[in-house]
C-alpha positions as CSV (number, residue, x, y, z in Angstrom):
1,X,-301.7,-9.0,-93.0
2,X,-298.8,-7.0,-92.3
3,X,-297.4,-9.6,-90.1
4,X,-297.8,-12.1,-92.9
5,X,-295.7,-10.1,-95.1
6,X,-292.6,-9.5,-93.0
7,X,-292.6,-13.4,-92.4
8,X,-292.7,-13.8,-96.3
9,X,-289.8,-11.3,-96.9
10,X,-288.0,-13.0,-94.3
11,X,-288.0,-16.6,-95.8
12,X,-287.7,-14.9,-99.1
13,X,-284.5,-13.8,-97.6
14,X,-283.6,-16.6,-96.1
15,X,-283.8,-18.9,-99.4
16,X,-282.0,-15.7,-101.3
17,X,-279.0,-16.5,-98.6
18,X,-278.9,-20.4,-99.2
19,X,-278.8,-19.7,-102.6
20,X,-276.6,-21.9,-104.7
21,X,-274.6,-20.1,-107.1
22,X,-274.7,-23.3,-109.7
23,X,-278.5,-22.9,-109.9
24,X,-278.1,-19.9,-111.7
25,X,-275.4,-22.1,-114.1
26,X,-277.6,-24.3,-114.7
27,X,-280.8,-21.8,-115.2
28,X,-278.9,-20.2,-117.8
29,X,-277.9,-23.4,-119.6
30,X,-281.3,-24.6,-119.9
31,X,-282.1,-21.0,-121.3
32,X,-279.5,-21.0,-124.1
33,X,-280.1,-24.5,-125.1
34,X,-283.5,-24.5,-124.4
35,X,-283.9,-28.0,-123.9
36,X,-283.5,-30.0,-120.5
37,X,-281.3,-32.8,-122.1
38,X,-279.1,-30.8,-124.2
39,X,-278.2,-28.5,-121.2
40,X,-277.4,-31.6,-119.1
41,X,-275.2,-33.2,-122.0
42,X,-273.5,-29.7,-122.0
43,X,-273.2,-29.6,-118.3
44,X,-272.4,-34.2,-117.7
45,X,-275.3,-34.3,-115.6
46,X,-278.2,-36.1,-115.7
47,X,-281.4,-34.6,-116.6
48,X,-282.9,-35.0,-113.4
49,X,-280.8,-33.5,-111.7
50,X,-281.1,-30.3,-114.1
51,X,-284.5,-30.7,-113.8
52,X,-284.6,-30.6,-110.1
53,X,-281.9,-27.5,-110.1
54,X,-284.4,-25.7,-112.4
55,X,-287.1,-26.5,-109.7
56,X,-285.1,-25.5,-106.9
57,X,-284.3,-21.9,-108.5
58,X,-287.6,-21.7,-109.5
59,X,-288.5,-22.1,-105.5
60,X,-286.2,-19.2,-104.5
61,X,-287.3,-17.0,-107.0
62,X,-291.2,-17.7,-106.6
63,X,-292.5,-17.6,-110.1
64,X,-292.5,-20.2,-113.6
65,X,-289.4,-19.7,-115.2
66,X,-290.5,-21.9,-118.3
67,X,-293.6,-23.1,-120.7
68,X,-294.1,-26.2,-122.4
69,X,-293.9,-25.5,-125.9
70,X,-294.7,-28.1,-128.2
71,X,-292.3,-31.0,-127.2
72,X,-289.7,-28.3,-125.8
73,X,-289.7,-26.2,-123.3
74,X,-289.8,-21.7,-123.5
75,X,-288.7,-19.3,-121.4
76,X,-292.1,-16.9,-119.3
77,X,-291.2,-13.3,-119.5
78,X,-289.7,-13.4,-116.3
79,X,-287.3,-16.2,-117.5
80,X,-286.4,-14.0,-120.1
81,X,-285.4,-11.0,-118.1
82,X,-283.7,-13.1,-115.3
83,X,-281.5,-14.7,-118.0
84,X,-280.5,-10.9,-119.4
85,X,-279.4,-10.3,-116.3
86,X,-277.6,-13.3,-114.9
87,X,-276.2,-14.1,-118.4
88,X,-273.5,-11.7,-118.6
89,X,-272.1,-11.4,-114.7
90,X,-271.9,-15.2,-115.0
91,X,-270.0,-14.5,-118.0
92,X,-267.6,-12.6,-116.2
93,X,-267.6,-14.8,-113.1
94,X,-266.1,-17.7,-115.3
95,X,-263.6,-15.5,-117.4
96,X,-262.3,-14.5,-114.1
97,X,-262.0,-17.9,-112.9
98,X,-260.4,-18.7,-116.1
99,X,-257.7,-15.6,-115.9
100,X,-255.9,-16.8,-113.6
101,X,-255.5,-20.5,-114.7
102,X,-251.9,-21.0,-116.2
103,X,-251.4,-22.6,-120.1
104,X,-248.2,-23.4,-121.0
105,X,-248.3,-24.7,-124.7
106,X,-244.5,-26.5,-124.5
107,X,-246.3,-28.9,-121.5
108,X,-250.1,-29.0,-122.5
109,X,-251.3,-31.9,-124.3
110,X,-254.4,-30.0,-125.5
111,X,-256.3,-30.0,-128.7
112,X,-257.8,-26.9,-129.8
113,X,-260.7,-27.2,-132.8
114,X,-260.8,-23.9,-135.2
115,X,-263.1,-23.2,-137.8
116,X,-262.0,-21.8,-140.6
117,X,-263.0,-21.1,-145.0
118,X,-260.8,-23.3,-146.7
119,X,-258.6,-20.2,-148.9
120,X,-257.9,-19.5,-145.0
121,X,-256.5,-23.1,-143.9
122,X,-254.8,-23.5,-146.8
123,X,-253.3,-19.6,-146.5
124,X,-252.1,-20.0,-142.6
125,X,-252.2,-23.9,-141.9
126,X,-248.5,-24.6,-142.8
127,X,-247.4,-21.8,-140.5
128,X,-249.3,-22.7,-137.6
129,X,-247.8,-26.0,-138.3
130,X,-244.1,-24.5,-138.1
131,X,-245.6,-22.2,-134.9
132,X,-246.3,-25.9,-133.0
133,X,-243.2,-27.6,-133.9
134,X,-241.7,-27.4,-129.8
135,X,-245.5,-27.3,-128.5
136,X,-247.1,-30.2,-126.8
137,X,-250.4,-28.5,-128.4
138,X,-252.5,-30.1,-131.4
139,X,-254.5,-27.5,-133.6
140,X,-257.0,-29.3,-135.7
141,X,-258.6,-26.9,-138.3
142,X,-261.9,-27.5,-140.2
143,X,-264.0,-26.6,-142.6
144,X,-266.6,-23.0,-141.9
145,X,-269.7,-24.5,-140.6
146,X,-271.4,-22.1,-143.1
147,X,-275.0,-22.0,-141.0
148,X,-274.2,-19.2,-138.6
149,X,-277.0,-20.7,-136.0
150,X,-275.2,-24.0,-136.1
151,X,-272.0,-22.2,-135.8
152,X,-272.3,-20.4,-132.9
153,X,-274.0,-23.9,-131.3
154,X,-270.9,-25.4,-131.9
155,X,-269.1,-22.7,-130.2
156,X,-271.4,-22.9,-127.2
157,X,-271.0,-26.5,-127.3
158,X,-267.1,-26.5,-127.0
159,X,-266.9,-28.3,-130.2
160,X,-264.8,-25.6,-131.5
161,X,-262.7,-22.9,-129.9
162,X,-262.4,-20.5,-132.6
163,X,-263.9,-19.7,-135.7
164,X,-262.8,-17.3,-138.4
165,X,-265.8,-16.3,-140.5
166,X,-266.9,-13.2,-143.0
167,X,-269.7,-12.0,-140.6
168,X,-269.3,-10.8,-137.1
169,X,-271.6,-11.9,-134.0
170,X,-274.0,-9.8,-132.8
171,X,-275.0,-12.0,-129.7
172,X,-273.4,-10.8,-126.1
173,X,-272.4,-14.1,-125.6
174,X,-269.5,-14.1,-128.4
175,X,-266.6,-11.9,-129.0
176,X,-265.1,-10.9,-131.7
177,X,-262.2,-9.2,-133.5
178,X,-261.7,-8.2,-137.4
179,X,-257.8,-9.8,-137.8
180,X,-258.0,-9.2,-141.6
181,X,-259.8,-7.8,-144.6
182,X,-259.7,-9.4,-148.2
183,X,-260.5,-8.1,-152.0
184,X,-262.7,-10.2,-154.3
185,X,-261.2,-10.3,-157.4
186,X,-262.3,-11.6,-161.4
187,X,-260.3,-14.9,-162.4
188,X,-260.8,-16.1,-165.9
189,X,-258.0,-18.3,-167.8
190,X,-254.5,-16.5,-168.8
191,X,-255.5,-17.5,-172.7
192,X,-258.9,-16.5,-172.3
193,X,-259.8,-14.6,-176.0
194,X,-261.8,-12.0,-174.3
195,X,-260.1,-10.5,-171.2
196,X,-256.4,-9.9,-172.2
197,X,-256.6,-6.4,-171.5
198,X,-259.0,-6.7,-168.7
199,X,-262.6,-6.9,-168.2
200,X,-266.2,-4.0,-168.5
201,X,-269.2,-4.7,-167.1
202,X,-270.7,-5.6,-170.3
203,X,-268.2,-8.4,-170.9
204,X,-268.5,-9.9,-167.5
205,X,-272.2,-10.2,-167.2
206,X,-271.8,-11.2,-170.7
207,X,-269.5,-14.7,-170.0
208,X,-270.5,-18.1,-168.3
209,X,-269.7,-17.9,-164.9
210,X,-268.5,-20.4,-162.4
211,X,-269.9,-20.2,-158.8
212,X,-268.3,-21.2,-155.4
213,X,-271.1,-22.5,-153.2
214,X,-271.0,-20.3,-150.6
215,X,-274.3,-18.7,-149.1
216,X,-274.9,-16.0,-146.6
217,X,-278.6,-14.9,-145.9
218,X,-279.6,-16.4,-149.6
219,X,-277.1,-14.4,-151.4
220,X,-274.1,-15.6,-153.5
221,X,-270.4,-13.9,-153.0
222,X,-270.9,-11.6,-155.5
223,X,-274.1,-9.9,-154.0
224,X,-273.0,-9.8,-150.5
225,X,-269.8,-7.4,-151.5
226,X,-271.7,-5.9,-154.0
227,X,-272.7,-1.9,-153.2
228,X,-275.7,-2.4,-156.2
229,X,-278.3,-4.5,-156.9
230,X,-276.3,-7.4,-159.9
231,X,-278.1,-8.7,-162.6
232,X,-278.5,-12.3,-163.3
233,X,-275.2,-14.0,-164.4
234,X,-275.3,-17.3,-166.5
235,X,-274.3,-20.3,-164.5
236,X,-271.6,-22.1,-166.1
237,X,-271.4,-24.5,-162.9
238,X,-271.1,-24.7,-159.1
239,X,-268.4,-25.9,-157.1
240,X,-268.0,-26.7,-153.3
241,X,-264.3,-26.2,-153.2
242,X,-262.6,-23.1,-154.1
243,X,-259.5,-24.7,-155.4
244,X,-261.7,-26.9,-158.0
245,X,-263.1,-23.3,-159.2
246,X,-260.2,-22.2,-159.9
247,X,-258.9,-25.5,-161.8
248,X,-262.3,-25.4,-164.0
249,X,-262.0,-21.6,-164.8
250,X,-258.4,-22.7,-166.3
251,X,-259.7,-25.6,-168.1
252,X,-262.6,-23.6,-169.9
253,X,-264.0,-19.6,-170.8
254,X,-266.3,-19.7,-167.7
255,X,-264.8,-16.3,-164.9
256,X,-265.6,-16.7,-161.5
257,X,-264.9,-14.3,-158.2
258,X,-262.0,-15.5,-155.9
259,X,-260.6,-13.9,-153.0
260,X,-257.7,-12.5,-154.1
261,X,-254.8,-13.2,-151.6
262,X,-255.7,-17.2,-152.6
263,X,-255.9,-16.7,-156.3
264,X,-252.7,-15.0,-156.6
265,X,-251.3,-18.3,-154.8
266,X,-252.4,-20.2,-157.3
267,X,-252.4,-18.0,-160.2
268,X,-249.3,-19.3,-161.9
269,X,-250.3,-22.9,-161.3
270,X,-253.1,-22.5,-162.9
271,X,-251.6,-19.9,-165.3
272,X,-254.9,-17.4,-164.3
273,X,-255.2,-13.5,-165.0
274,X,-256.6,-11.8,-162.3
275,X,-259.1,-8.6,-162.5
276,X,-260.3,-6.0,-160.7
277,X,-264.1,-6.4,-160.1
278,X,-265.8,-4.0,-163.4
279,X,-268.8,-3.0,-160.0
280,X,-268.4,-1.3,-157.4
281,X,-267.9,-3.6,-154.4
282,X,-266.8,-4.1,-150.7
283,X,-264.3,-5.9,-149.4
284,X,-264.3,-8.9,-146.9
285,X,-263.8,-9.0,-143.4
286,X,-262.3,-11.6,-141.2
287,X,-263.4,-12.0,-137.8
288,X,-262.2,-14.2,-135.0
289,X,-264.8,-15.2,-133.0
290,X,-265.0,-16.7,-129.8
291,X,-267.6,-17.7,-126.5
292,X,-267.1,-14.6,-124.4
293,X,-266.9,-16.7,-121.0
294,X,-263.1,-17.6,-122.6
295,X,-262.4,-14.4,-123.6
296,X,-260.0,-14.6,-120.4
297,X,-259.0,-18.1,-120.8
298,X,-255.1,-17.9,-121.2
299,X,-254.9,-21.4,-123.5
300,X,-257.4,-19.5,-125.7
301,X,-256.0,-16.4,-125.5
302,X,-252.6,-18.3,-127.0
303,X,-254.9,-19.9,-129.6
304,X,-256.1,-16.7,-130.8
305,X,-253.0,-14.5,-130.8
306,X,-250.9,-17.4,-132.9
307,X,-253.8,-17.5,-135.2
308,X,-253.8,-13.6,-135.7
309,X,-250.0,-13.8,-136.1
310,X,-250.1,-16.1,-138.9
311,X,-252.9,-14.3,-140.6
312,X,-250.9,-10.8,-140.7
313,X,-248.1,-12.5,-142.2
314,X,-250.3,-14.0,-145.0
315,X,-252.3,-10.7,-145.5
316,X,-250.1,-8.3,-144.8
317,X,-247.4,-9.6,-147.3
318,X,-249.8,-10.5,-150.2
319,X,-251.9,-7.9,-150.2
């Protein structure tokens, strides 16, 4: 019996030093995406051959590493705690790789993705812009993916290299860094009759109120920033853009809440008064958020310091 357990150890060992680091890649793909196919579109290889990788790690380490659940597939327990611990060192194996890859912006032809709210596009676009003018670089903003779970998929996915949202990432496998912090501020008309010398808490839960669709964990702006429970306000009308908020609060006696830094931008266009909120509220924080296997990257460490350059200009000089 004994004898059968030294030779055991000893193949054990002898698979453990053939090992092939990309099994572990690959292992750990499957895990995040938890789907064969999606992990092989992610890594441009067939699923078979992800299959057979998952099947060959499986071999050295002796045990099922995933269920069939439904028509996908679930990590065992042991799946679970081998990706905990492989996760993060090949996290660090690829930023290592990464930090010492050169990125010069005045020769790259690259295109970088960045997510952003559109008050933030249209507050830093037009100096980026400026920023890129003797760069061979392309910077293509878009529009917050609001869902935080397809966010971060996105991220994983390389469809974006940065994003620039209100909530910060609590997974190991992002980073982030607050670049900024905004006020949330009352905007009603400049001719409005009843807030010419500012507005109560009476008079604002009292007026029709224009709402910017924007929801995080099934609450409104208002509540999220909020220190107390709000009553119900009475819906004057939605609007998907923030800039078309604005335009219908001048237009009519409906208030909405803007951030300030892009009101007072427009304020004089469209001849607004802005107000303190009459509640005690938070303000807003701005993260940068990125995969933390680039956090080393040079091309996206470039990406992220231009992009926290042009948001100190804009929020350091408006606020």
């Amino acid at each position: 019996m004994k004898q059968e357990t030294l030779e055991s150890d000893a193949l054990m060992q002898q698979q453990l030093l053939k090992l092939d680091l990309n099994l572990i890649r690959v292992f750990c793909c499957v895990c995040d995406y938890q789907s064969i196919t999606l992990a092989a579109e992610h890594l441009a290889l067939t699923q078979s051959s992800v299959s057979n990788a998952i099947n060959r790690f499986k071999a050295v380490v002796g045990v099922e590493l995933f269920i069939r659940q439904g028509r996908g597939i679930a990590l065992t327990a042991i799946g679970q705690h081998l990706h905990r611990q492989l996760s993060l060192p090949l996290i660090e194996i690829e930023q290592c790789i990464n930090s010492v890859k050169a990125f010069d912006p005045s020769l790259s032809k690259r295109i970088f993705h960045v997510s952003a709210n559109e008050s933030i596009i249209d507050l830093i676009e037009a100096d980026i812009e400026k920023s890129l003018t003797d760069k061979g670089v392309e910077i293509i903003f878009t529009e917050a993916i609001l869902d935080e779970g397809n966010l971060y998929q996105a991220l994983k996915n390389q469809q974006i290299d940065l994003a620039l949202d209100i909530v910060a990432p609590t997974e190991a496998s992002f980073t982030s860094k607050q670049i900024a912090t905004e006020k949330l501020v009352c905007v009603a008309r400049a001719e409005h009759p009843q807030f010419k010398h500012g507005i109560d808490e009476v008079s604002y839960f009292a007026a029709k109120h224009l709402f910017y669709r924007l929801h995080r964990h099934n609450q409104r702006v208002a509540e999220m920033i909020s220190t107390d429970h709000l009553p119900e306000r009475d819906m004057y009308g939605e609007k998907s853009s923030l800039l078309t908020m604005l335009s219908g609060v001048s237009k009519s006696d409906a208030i909405c809440i803007a951030p300030y830094t892009y009101a007072k931008n427009y304020q004089s266009i469209f001849n607004l008064i802005l107000m303190d909120l009459p509640f005690e509220s938070q303000v807003i924080s701005i993260y940068s958020i990125w995969p933390t296997r680039n956090h080393q990257d040079p091309a996206i460490k470039w990406l992220r310091e231009l992009v926290e350059s042009a948001m100190e200009k804009v929020y350091l000089t408006k606020n």
